[in-house]
C-alpha positions in Angstrom: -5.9 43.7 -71.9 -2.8 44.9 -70.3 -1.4 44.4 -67.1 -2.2 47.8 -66.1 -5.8 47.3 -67.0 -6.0 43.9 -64.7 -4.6 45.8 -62.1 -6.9 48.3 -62.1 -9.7 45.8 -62.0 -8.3 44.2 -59.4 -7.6 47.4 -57.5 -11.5 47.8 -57.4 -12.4 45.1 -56.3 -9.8 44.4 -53.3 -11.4 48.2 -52.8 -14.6 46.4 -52.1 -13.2 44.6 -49.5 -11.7 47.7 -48.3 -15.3 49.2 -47.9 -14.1 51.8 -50.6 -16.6 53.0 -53.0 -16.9 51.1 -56.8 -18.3 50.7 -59.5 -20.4 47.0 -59.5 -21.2 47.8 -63.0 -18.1 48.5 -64.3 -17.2 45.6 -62.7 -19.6 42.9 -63.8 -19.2 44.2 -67.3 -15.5 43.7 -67.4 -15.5 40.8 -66.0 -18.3 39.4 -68.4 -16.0 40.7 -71.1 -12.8 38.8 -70.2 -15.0 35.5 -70.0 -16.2 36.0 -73.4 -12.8 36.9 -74.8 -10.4 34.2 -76.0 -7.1 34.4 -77.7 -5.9 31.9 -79.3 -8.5 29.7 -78.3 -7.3 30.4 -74.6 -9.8 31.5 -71.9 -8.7 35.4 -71.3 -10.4 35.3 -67.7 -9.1 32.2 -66.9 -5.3 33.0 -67.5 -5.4 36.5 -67.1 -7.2 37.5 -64.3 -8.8 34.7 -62.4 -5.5 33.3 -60.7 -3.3 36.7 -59.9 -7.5 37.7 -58.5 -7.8 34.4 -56.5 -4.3 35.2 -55.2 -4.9 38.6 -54.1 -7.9 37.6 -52.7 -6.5 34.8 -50.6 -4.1 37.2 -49.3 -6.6 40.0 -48.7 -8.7 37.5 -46.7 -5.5 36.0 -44.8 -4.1 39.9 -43.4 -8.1 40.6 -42.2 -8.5 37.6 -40.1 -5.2 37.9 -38.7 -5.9 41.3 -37.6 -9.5 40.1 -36.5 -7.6 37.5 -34.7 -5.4 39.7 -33.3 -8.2 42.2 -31.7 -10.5 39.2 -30.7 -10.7 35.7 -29.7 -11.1 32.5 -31.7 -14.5 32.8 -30.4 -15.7 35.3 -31.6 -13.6 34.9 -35.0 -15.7 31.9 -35.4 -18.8 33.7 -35.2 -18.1 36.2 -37.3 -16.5 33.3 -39.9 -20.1 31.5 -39.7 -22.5 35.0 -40.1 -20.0 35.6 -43.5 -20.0 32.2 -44.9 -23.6 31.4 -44.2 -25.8 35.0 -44.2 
């Protein structure tokens, strides 16, 4: 795949997290289909897309709870920290 394409994917899913319209499908299926590709004997999912996504993710997660944390207190940051992790 090329970096366009992995940006795209990833552009869809941080669009999740925008509460933007997407494709699960089209998701899943990619994703299933960079896990079963390997070149070279190396991983595709693992080396190509799994760390820049765990990146992105990290820093997607980082800008909304500092903007939650900005509008609220730790309080109720906590809260809403244990109704994600554990509902």
């Amino acid at each position: 795949m090329s970096t366009i394409e992995y940006e795209t994917l990833l552009d869809m899913i941080v669009g999740e997290g925008s509460d933007k319209a997407i494709n699960h499908l089209i998701i899943k299926n990619a994703c299933q289909m960079l896990m079963t590709l390997r070149i070279n004997l190396r991983p595709v999912y693992e080396n190509g897309f799994e760390k820049p996504f765990l990146a992105q993710s990290a820093a997607f997660y980082e800008f909304e709870s500092q903007i939650f944390l900005a509008e609220n207190n730790a309080s109720v940051y906590l809260k809403n920290l244990h109704v994600q992790l554990f509902t």
